[in-house]
Structures are given as structure tokens and as C-alpha cells.
N, C-alpha and C positions, 0 to 999 in steps of 0.2 A: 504494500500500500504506500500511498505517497499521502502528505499533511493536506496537496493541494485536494487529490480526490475526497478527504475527507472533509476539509470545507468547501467544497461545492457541494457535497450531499447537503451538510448542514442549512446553506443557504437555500436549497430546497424545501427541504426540511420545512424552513423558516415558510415558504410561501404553500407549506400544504395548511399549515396552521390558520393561515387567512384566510383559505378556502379558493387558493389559487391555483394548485395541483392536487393530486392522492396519489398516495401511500399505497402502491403495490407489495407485499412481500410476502415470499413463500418459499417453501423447499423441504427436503427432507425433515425427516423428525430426528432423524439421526443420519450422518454420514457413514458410508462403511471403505474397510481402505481397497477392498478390491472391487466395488465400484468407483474408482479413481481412473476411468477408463472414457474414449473419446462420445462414445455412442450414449453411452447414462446422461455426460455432463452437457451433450446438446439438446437431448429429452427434454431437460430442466431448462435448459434456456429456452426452448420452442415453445413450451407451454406458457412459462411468462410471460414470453414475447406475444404470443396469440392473444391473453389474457388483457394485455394494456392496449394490442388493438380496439380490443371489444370496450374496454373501458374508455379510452379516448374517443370514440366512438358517440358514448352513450353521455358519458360526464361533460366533452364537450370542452377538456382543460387536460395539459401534461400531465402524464404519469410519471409517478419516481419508480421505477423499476431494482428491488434491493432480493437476492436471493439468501436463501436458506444453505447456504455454501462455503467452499470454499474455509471450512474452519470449526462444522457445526458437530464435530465429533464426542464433545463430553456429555453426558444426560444424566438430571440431577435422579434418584429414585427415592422413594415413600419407603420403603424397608433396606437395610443395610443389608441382609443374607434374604436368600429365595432357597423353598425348599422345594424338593421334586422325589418322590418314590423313596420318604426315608431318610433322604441325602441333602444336605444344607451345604451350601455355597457364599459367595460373597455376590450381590448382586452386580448384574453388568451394568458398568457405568459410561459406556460407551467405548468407541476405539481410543480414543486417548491413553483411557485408563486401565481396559482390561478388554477379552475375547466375551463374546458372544454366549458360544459355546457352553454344554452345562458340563465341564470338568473343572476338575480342580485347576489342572495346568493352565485351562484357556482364563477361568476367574482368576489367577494371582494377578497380583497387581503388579504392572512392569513399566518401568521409566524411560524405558526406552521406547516405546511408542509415543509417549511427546514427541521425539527424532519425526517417527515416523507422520504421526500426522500434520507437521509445519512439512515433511517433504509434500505427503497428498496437496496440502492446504496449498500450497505454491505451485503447483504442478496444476490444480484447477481453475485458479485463477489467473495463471498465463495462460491456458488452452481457451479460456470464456473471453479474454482480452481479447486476443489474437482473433478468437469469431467474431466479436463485437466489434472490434475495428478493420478488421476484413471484409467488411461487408457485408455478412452473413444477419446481422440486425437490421438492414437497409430494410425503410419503411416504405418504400415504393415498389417492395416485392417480398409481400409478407406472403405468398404463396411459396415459398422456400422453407417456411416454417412448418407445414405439414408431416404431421405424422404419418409412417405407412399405413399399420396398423389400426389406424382411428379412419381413414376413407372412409368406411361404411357405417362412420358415427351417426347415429338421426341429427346429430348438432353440427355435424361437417358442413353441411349446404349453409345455414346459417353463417357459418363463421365465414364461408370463402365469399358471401354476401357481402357483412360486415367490412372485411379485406378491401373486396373491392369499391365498397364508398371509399375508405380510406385512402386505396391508390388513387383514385379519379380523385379524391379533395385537393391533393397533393398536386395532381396532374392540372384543376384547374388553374390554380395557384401559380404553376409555373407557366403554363403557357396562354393563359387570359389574361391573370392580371400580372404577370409579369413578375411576378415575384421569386428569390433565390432558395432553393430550399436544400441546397446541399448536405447541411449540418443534418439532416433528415438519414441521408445516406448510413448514418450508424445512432446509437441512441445509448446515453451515458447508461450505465449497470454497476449496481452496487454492491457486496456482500456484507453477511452479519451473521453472526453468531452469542448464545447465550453464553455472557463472559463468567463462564464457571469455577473453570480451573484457575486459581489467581498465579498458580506459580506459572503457567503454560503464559497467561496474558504478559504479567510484568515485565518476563522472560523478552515480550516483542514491545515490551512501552519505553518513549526513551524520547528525546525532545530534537527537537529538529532545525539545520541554520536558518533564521532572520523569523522566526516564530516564537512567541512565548508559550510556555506550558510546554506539557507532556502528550503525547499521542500515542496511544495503542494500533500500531502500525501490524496487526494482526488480522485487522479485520476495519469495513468503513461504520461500521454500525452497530457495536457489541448490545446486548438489553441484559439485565439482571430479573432474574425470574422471579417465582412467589418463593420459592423455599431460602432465596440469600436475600431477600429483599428490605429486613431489620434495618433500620435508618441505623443502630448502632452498631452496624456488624461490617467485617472488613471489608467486605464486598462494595458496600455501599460509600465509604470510605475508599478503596480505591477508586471507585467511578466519579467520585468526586475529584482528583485530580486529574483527571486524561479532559482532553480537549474537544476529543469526539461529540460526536451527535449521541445520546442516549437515550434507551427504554427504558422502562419499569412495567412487568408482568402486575398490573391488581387482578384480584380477585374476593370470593366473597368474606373470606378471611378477612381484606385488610379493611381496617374504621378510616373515618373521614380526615382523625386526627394523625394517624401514622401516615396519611397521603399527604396532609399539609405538612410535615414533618420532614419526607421525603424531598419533596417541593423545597424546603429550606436549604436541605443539605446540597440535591444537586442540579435547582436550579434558580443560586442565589439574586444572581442578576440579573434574571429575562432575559437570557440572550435568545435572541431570532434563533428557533432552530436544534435549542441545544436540547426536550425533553419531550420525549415522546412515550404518552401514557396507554397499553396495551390493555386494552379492560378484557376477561375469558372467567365468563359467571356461568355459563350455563342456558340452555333456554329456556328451564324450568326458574333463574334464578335472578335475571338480568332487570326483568321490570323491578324488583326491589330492590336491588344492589346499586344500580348507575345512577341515577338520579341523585343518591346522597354524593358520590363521589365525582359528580358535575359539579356541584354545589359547592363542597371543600375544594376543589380545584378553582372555585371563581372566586372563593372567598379568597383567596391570594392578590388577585388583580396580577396574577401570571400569566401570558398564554402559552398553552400546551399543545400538542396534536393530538388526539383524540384519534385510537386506531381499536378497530374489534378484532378479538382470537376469536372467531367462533368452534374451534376446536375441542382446545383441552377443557372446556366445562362440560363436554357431554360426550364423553367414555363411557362409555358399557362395556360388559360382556356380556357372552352369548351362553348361551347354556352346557355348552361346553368348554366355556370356560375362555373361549376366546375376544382379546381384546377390540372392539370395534364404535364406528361412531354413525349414527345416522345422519342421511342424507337429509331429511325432512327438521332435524333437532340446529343442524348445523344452518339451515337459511331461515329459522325460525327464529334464531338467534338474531342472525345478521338485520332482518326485517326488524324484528324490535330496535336493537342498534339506532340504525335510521330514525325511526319514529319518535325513540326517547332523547336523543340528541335533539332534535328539531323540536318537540316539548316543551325541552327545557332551554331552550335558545341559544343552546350548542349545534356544533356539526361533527358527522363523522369524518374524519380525512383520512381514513385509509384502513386494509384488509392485511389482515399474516396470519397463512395458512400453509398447516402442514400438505402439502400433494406431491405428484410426482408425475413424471413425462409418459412412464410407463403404463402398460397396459394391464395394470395391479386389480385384485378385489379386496379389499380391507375395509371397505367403508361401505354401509348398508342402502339402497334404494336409489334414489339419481336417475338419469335417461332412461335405464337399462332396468331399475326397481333390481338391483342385486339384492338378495336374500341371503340369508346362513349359509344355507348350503353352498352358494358360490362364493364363500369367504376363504374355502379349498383347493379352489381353482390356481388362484396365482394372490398369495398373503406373502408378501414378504419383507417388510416391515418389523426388524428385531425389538423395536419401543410400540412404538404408534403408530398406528393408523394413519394413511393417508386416501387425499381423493386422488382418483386417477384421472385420466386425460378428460374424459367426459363429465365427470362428475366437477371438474375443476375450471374445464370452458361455461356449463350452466349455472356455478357458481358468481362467475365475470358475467356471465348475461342477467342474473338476477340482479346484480349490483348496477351494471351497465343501466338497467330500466330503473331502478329506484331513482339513480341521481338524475335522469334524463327528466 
């Protein structure tokens, strides 16, 4: 990462808060190191990319386009040891930390994979570079972004719709009114990861010539989740010194008081940009949760960004035991989102969702109405559930119609 790309996200940042861009973000729920491969990490860009057509589209305003990459390999867990047939383990805390795998040797905990995930982490962030300024993001030919396997999506004709207004708006622009649209030809891309690991981050933070402060040069957009989120705990304390653009995971856990708390610590001056508040209540849980913590966030006379998880509030399992998230729970969420922001004389500015390029089943209902049983088909997902390709374009076209 360079100090410059981190403040230009920031200054984005700054104008999603006003309601002058949104907040794309999404990607795995966990990274794995032998998906560090050319074919996975274009997946993940095609699908964004497709995603911010539809939302540009519909919103009518720039998309900040920030993936779930490039870094997103530590995962915080609810229980220290996992047991299985008898046998107790150390929970996997992702590739950072430890193997997948239910053996002892893959759970011991090994330092040497820090090495190894700044190799993956650099190695997918120059191959996403290279396509994004290669050309391969050119907004004049977002039919390049097609997945094979998705052709016969019922949401494909839609999207190659959507595309081609977007090629023709461009089209008339340049040769009606005359106007240059080159900078169109690739479109800035960010990464971010949950800054977990503190000795993995610090490890990349470090200050930079004709800049003041410190930069976590690991990543353009680190957030701190609900489980490290203590206004008094290191976590929150180191975020307070990096420069960076940052998140904060609420949820229903946190009161109105440890949000303005929060707010004190790290973002004492109002800068443009610098605090992006990630609310994941639930859709059972959001109409009572958000509204107080609208509220403690105005009573600062701070502005925030204001972004929905519709995810991690509605985890299930299935009867056997397997982890999964409905499709119906997840825009039920997002729908309320919209409606209790505009309520209470907030706005939403932006979406961070776990999905993925591939042609995955983990997540219940969508285009297709997947069911239990096709959660056997193709689950592969070591943490969490994600949406797949279709489940993940009708998510962008629901959002698409709300803002339009």
C-alpha cells in the first residue's frame, strides 16, 4: 500500500458521508492460502465490478469499490477449543494463525504463517493492481466481467441490460457532448481487512516521508470488529494512532454510551472520512437497535458513514448442524437499513458483505430458492457463509432500486 492510496480512499470516504458516493464492500469471510490463485482472485473482482455497475446505475452517484482481500486471513471465534467425536482442538482462527483442518498438527498455532500470509497478501494485491490498471476494470466494457458459469443466470439478461445503459451513458458523453472520459478506462479499488492480529498489523505500520502520523501500510481500510471493539482495549488504542480511514463492527451488544465513547477515542477531530460505523443487528433485531445508535452518533455533532452488515446478524444453522444465512433474512435486513436511516434523518452510505465470484451454495433461497439440501452441493466456506454470484448481483439490484 502507498499513504497516497490511503488518502484518497479517505477522501472518498469523506464524500460517501455527505451522500455523494456509496460504500461498496465485500469478499470473503475468510481468505485461504491456496486460493491465492489467478482464477479465485478475478471471480472476486468480476463480481464487485458487476455489483457497482448495477449500483451506479441505480444510485445515480460513484461507487467506492473496497474488497474483502488481499489481507483478510485472521477470524476472530466465540469459543477458544471446538470439539468433534470426543476430541477437543484449538479453534481455527484462520490462515494467519493456524490450519483449517480438525488435527492437532493443522490446529497448533504456527508463526510462521504471518510469512506466509503478507507473501499471499502481496501477491493478490499486485495481480488485482495489474487487472485494474490493465484494463480489465474499463467501464466501457463491463461485458468482460462475465462469469462462464453464471450465462444461464435468470439475473444475467438483467445485468448485460444494466451494462449496456452504462456503456451507451459513457458512449453519449463522449461523442455528443463531447466530453473526456478516459479516467473511466480503469476505476480506483481498495482493500481491507479486520485488523485482528495486532502483532501481524504493527508488524506493517510505520510512518511515511512529508506525512505526519503513522499508516498501516497492510491494508487501505482495516475495521475492528464486535469482539476487540472495548474503547479501553489495545485494539482500539492502536486504531487510534494509524492514519487510515477506519471501521467499527456495532452491534446489539454495544449501548449508545460505548458508541459515543468510541467516537471520542477515534474520531476526535471530525476528520472528512476518517470513521466508518458498520451497524450487523440482525433482521429480527435492527428496528430496535439502530435508531438509539443514530441518535448517540448525532448527539456528537460528528459525521460518520453509516454502512449495513447484513450478514453476520442472521447465522443459522440447519438441522444438521450446518452453518448458513438466508437469503430472505439478509434483504430484510438491508430494507429496514434504508427505511430507519431515512426515519430518523440519517442515510445509508454503503453495503459489506461476505460473497464470493464463485459458483458456491452456503446461503439459503435467492434467484434459485436454494434449500438445505443444496447446501451439499458446492459449501465451501471454512467460517461463513457467503452469497454466491447470483445471490450477490440480486442483492446490488435490490439496493440498486431502493436508492433509485
Amino acid at each position: 500500500m502507498t499513504s497516497w492510496e490511503v488518502e484518497a480512499l479517505k477522501r472518498q470516504i469523506a464524500e460517501a458521508a455527505m451522500g455523494r458516493r456509496f460504500l461498496l464492500q465485500g469478499g470473503d469471510c475468510a481468505e485461504q492460502f491456496d486460493e491465492c490463485a489467478a482464477d479465485t482472485i478475478t471471480a472476486k473482482l468480476k463480481i464487485l465490478l458487476q455489483m457497482s455497475v448495477i449500483l451506479v446505475d441505480g444510485a445515480r452517484k460513484p461507487v467506492i469499490r473496497v474488497g474483502r482481500m488481499a489481507g483478510q486471513y485472521a477470524k476472530p471465534r466465540s469459543d477458544d477449543t471446538e470439539t468433534r467425536d470426543g476430541v477437543t482442538l484449538p479453534s481455527y482462527r484462520g490462515e494467519l494463525v493456524n490450519g483449517s483442518a480438525f488435527s492437532a498438527e493443522e490446529r497448533a498455532l504456527d508463526p510462521r504463517r504471518l510469512l506466509r500470509a503478507y507473501e499471499r497478501s502481496a501477491l493478490t494485491l499486485n495481480f488485482t493492481r495489474a487487472l485494474v490498471r490493465g484494463g480489465f476494470a474499463n467501464l466501457h466494457h463491463p461485458e468482460n466481467w462475465d462469469l462462464d458459469f453464471a450465462q444461464h443466470s435468470p439475473l444475467a439478461e438483467e445485468y448485460r441490460a444494466i451494462a449496456r445503459r452504462v456503456s451507451g451513458s459513457l458512449e453519449f458523453m463522449e461523442n455528443v457532448l463531447g466530453v473526456h472520459t478516459a479516467e473511466m478506462e480503469w476505476v480506483d479499488f481498495f482493500t481491507s481487512h479486520e485488523g485482528l492480529h495486532l502483532e501481524y498489523e504493527t508488524a506493517q505500520t510505520r510512518q511515511v516521508p512529508r506525512r505526519a502520523g503513522y499508516y498501516n501500510l497492510s491494508t487501505h481500510f482495516p475495521w475492528i470488529g464486535m469482539r476487540t471493539c472495548d474503547p479501553e482495549g489495545a485494539h482500539v488504542e492502536y486504531f487510534r494512532g494509524i492514519r487510515n480511514p477506519v471501521a467499527v463492527k456495532t452491534g446489539h451488544t454495544m449501548t449508545p454510551d460505548t458508541l459515543v465513547r468510541l467516537m471520542d477515542v477515534l474520531h476526535p477531530e471530525n476528520e472528512p472520512g476518517r470513521l466508518t460505523l458498520i451497524h450487523r443487528f440482525g433482521n429480527r433485531r435492527i428496528a430496535d437497535c439502530l435508531p438509539r445508535l443514530i441518535d448517540a452518533a448525532r448527539s456528537t455533532g460528528k459525521t460518520v458513514l453509516w454502512c449495513c452488515d447484513p450478514m453476520h446478524g442472521n447465522t443459522q444453522l440447519t438441522e444438521d448442524g450446518t452453518k448458513t444465512r438466508h437469503f430472505d433474512d439478509v434483504r430484510g435486513e438491508l430494507e429496514q437499513a434504508f427505511a430507519i436511516h431515512q426515519s430518523c434523518g440519517s442515510f445509508l452510505g454503503g453495503v459489506h458483505i461476505e460473497l464470493t465470484g464463485e459458483d458456491v451454495t452456503e446461503c439459503l433461497g435467492g434467484a434459485r430458492n436454494l434449500t438445505s439440501d443444496d447446501l451439499r452441493r458446492a459449501y465451501r466456506s471454512e467460517v461463513d457463509p457467503r452469497l454466491n454470484y447470483e445471490q450477490a448481483l440480486e442483492i446490488a439490484m435490490l439496493i440498486a432500486r431502493m436508492m433509485r
